[in-house]
C-alpha positions as CSV (number, residue, x, y, z in Angstrom):
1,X,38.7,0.5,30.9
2,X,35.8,-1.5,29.4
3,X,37.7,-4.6,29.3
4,X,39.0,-4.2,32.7
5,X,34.8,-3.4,34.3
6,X,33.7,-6.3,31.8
7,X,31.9,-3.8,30.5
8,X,31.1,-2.6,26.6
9,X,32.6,0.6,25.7
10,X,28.2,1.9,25.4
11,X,28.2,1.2,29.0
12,X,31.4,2.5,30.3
13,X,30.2,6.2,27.9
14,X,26.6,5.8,29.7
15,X,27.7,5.2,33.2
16,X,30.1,8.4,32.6
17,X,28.0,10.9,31.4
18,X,25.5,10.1,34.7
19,X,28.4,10.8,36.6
20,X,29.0,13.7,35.0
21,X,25.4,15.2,34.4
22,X,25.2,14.1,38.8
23,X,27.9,16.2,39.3
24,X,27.1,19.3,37.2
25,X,23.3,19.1,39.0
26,X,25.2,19.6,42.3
27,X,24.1,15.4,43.2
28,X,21.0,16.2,43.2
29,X,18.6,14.2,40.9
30,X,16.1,16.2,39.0
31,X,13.3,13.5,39.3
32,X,13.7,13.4,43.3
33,X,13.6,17.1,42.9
34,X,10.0,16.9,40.8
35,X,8.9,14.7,43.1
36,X,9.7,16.1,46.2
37,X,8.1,19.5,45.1
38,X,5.2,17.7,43.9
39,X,4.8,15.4,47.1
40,X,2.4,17.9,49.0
41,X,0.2,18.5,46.1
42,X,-3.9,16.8,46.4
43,X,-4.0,14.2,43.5
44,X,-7.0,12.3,42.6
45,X,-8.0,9.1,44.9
46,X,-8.1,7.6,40.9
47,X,-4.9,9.0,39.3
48,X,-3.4,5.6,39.2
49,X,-6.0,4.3,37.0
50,X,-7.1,7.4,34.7
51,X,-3.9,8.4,34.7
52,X,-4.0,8.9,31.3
53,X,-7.1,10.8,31.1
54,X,-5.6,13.0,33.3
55,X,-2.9,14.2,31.2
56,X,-5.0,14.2,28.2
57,X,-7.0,16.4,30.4
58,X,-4.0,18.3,30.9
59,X,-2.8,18.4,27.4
60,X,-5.9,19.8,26.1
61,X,-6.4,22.8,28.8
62,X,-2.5,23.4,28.2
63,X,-3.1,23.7,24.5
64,X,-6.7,25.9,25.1
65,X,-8.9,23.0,23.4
């Protein structure tokens, strides 16, 4: 089958198990899903650019520092 795509055989494997792993979810992608359920949500005019402090941020009240 690889030979025949002009594919490697890693490819062909990878390529099947996101089939597979899309079909078991239904077709649905789990990152739309997060970000559809997270697309109403009021972020930060900054978030692009502290992004990081953000999660830090976020890490730290997570973990109760």
């Amino acid at each position: 089958m690889a030979e025949e795509a002009g594919l490697s055989r890693a490819e062909v494997l990878r390529r099947g198990l996101r089939s597979f792993a899309a079909e078991r979810a239904g077709g649905k992608s789990p990152l739309f899903d997060y970000l559809m359920s997270i697309a109403g949500d009021d972020w930060p005019a900054d978030m692009a650019e502290r992004h990081d402090e953000y999660l830090t941020d976020g890490y730290r009240e997570e973990a109760g520092l």
